[in-house]
Residue, then its C-alpha position, 0 to 999 in steps of 0.5 A: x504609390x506610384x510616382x506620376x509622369x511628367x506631363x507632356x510639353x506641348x509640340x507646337x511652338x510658344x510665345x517664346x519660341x515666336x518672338x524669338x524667330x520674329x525678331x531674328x527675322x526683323x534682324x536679318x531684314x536690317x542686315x541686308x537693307x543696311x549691308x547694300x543700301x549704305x556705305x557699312x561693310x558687311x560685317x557692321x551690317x550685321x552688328x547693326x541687324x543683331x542690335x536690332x534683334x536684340x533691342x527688340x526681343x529685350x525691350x519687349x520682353x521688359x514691357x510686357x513682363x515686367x507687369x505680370x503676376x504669378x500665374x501668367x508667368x506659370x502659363x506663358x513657362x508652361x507653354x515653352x518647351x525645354x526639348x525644344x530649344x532650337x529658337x534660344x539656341x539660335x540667339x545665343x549663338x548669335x550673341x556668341x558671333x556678334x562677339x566675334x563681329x566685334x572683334x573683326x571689326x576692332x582690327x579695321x579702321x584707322x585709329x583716332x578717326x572719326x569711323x573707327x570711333x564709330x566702328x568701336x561704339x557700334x561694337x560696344x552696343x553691341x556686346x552690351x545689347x547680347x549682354x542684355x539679351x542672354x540674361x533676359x532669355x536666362x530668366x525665361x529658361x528659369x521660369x520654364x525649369x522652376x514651373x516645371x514638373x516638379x514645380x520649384x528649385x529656387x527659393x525665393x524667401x518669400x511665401x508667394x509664387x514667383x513672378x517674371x520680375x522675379x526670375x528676372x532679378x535671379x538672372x540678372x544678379x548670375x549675369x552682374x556677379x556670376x552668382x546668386x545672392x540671396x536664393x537658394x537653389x534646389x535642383x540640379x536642373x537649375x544649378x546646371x543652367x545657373x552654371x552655363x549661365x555664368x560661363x556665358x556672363x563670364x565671356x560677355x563681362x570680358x567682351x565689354x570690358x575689351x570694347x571699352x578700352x578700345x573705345x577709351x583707347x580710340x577717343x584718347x588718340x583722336 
């Protein structure tokens, strides 16, 4: 019998694809609202504008998503591409040069002054808001690659279909221990992405915790 193709990803982009442009939009706005209309350099400006991309995107996301059952989950990954990830791509990267930002900005600023205390908190939101952002768009890219073709790769030990929730717990777990507790992968596909995943919580854990000791460190000596 002959084996069926795959079906064909749809060209136009979907739900995910334009939140995430929406909000780099409303970022870059912020950026150069806050970067000429108040006293911050520019390097805090765009730590203030990726915030807000990230604040936005994620709080979304967990408004919305957190309520919906397993078929508007099937529906809503179906519609993202997996050969199109210029959108995921340009958060991530962007999460990437917020951690640079952060590390700019540690190196300006008087210690012990109530700036540099400011300077480090903006940096510790910062790290922690990308943090929270590349999980949340980790359980995206699992939902996509689980209800693709074909369908599963993670073993959720249950019976019913997997819900947003769900790939939400299976991302975050990667992102809080750079493993996965109690599911059971079964797909290539997946194992390469859990792999990317924890690499990447790997680099985001050792940026918090940098930014935390400055922050300790910077209120010590006030």
């Amino acid at each position: 019998m002959d084996e069926q193709p795959a079906p064909k990803r749809r060209l136009r982009w979907g739900a995910a694809e334009k939140e995430a442009m929406v909000a780099l939009g409303l970022g870059a706005v912020v950026v150069v609202l806050v970067g000429t209309l108040t006293p911050l350099s520019w390097v805090a400006a765009v730590l203030v504008g990726w915030d807000v991309v990230a604040v936005t995107y994620t709080g979304r996301l967990a408004l919305v998503l957190r309520r919906w059952d397993h078929t508007r989950t099937k529906s809503r990954a179906m519609s993202t591409d997996l050969d199109r990830l210029g959108a995921d791509l340009a958060l991530l990267g962007s999460a990437i040069a917020s951690l640079v930002a952060v590390g700019v900005l540690l190196t300006r600023g008087e210690p012990g002054t109530a700036a540099d205390t400011l300077r480090i908190g903006l940096s510790l939101v910062s790290v922690a808001a990308s943090w929270a952002m590349v999980h949340t768009l980790f359980a995206q890219r699992y939902a996509a690659l689980y209800y693709g073709h074909p369908e599963g790769g993670i073993d959720f030990n249950e019976h019913t279909r997997p819900a947003y929730r769900d790939f939400a717990y299976f991302a975050f777990t990667i992102g809080m221990s750079y493993a996965v507790s109690d599911t059971n992968v079964g797909s290539s596909k997946i194992r390469g992405a859990v792999l990317r995943h924890a690499l990447l919580s790997y680099l985001f854990g050792t940026g918090i915790l940098a930014t935390t000791i400055n922050l300790v460190a910077s209120l010590s000596s006030g």
